[in-house]
N, C-alpha and C positions, 0 to 999 in steps of 0.2 A: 123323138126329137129330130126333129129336119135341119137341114144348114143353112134353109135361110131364117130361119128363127134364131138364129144365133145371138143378133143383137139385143136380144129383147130378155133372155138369160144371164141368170148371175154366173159369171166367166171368173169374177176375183170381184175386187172393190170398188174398180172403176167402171165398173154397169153398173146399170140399174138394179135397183133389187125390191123397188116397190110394188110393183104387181105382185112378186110372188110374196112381201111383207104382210098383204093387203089380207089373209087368210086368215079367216074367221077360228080362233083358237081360245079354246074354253082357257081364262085363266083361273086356274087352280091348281093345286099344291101336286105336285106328279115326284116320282125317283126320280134322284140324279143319276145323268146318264155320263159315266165316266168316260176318257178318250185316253188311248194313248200316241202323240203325236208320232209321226215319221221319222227317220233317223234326215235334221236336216243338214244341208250342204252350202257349205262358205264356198262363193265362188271362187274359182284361181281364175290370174292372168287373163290367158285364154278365154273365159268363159265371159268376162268381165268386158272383155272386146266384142264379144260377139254379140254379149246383152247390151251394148252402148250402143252397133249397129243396127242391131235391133230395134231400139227407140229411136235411132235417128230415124232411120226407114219407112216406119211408123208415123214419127212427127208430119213428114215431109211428103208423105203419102206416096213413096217412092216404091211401086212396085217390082220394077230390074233389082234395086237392093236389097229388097225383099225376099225375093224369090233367088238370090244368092246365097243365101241361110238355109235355105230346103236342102237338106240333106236326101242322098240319092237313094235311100230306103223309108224314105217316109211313109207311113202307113196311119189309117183311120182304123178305130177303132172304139169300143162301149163295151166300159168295163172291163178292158185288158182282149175284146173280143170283136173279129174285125167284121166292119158294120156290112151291109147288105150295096149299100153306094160306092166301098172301096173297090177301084179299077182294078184288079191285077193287072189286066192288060195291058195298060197305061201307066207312064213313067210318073215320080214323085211329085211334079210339077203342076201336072193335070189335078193329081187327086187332090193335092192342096188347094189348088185354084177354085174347087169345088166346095170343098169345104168354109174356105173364108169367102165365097160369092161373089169373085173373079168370073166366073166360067159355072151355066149350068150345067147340073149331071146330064148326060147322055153327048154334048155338045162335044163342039172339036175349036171354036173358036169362042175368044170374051165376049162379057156383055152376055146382058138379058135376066142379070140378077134381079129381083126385085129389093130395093135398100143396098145390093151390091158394089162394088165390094165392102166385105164388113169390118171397116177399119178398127170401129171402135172397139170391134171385139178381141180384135191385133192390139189396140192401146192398151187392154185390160190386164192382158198379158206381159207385154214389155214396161207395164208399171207397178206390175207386183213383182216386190225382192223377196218372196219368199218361195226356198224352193228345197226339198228330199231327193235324198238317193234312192232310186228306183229299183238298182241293183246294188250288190254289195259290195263289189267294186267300185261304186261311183263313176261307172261311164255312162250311166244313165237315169241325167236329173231330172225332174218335174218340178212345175208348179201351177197356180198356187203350193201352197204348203197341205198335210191333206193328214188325215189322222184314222185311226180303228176304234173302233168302240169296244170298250171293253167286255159289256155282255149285252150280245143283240137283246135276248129274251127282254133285261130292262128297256130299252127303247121302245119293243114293242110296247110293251105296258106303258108304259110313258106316253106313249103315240096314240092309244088307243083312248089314252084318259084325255088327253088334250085335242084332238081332232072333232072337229063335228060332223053331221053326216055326208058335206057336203064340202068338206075341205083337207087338206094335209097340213103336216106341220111343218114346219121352214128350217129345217135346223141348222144352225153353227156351233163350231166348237171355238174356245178361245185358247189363243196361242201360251198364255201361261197365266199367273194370279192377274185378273183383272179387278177394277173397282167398279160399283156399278154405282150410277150418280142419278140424283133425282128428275134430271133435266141434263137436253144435251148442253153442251158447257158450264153445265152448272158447278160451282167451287165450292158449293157448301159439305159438311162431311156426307161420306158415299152412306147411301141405303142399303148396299150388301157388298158382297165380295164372291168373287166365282174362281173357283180353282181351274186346273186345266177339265174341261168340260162339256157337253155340248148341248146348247140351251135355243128352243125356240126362240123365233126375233117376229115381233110383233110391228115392229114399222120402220122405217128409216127418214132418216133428217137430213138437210132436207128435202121435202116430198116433191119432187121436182126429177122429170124425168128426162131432162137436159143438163141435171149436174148429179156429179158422184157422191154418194152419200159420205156425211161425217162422223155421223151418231147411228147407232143403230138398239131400237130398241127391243126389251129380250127378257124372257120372262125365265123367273127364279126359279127352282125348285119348291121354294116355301109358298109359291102363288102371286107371289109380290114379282111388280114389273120395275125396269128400272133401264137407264140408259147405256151401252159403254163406247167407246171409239171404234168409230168401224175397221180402224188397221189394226184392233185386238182381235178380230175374228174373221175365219173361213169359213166357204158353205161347208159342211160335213159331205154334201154329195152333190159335186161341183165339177166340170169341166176341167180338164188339164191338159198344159201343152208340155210335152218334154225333148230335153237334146240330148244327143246322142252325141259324146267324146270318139275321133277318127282318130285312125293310126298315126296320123301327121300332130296329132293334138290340139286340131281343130274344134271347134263345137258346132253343130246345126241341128236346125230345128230336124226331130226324125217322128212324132208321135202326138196328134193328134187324138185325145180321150176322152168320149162324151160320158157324164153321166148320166146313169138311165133313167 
């Protein structure tokens, strides 16, 4: 994954997520693949200020206010493992600038991003509330929200029965009992019910790669497909931005995590 692909990745809910929806996935009856989510974290005070600056900064496309939130140790990093594009050399500012497509790698001045800078993928972030303790102390939160699977072995199995030769499978897990409904907004009674879980998604509603999906659809365990709300579910293997709690009891952005 490169940084200037960013936009085009499911980052939380507010990408897109139809290209990678679009994957050709045998529907048939496969193991559930159980999850256990993260321990998650209710923001305090603090945190709550600095995710409202956040969005404004965001909103506003306010770069200075943005780049006020970097925290002075911010690091790049895939899968907790720091990527081959992070500067040491270079201070917090740079490497960020890099990664949301401010500034290309190698450069010393803005500009020259292609699609740069990657707002959207800044919005995807400050519009998702859901967020885990990273550490056990809770000075370092994440989100999306992000969960383990209980036993890889079934996924694999899982993965193997539903992929075709020439595709992967999309998975999300959902945030807690979901209903899964015949059609998106459909009211009539649900076609199944999914525990906390993580279930291939076979398309998103709607298919429209200018607006953020509502509905995302997701196939059962039993081989039956069915709809649920896109804010019941995260990717299982997703991009995370997390902050880091200062001595003063500040919050900023410190961590940057691609997934691989």
């Amino acid at each position: 994954m490169r940084a200037h692909l960013l936009p085009t990745i499911a980052l939380g809910l507010a990408v897109t997520v139809h290209a990678a929806a679009r994957a050709d996935v045998k529907t048939v009856p496969y193991p559930e693949v159980k999850v256990k989510l993260s321990e998650s974290y209710k923001p305090d005070a603090a945190f709550q200020k600095m995710q409202a600056a956040f969005a404004g900064a965001v909103a506003k496309k306010d770069a200075a206010a943005l780049l006020a939130l970097v925290g002075p140790t911010f690091v790049w990093t895939m899968n907790g493992a720091l990527v081959d594009k992070f500067d040491m050399g270079r201070d917090a500012i740079h490497n960020f600038k890099v990664v949301f497509g401010f500034r290309e790698y190698g450069k010393n001045a803005d500009g020259g991003v292609e699609d740069g800078p990657f707002w959207d993928s800044l919005a995807a972030f400050a519009d998702d509330k859901s967020y885990y303790k990273a550490d056990e102390a809770g000075n370092l939160v994440c989100g999306p929200m992000s969960a383990e699977v209980a036993d890889d072995d079934v996924l694999e199995k899982a993965g193997n029965r539903l992929a075709s030769d020439d595709s992967e499978v999309n998975w999300y897990f959902t945030l807690g009992e979901t209903a899964v409904a015949k059609a998106p907004n459909d009211k009539g009674p649900p076609v199944g019910k999914l525990g906390i879980a993580a279930v291939p998604v076979l398309k998103a509603f709607p298919e429209s790669d200018d607006q953020s999906p509502t509905h995302l659809q997701v196939l059962l365990p039993s081989g039956k497909t069915g709809w649920i709300a896109a804010s019941a579910a995260r990717p299982l293997n997703g991009n995370r931005l997390c902050y880091a709690k200062t001595a003063g009891g500040d919050w900023k952005i410190a961590n940057f995590d691609e997934a691989e």
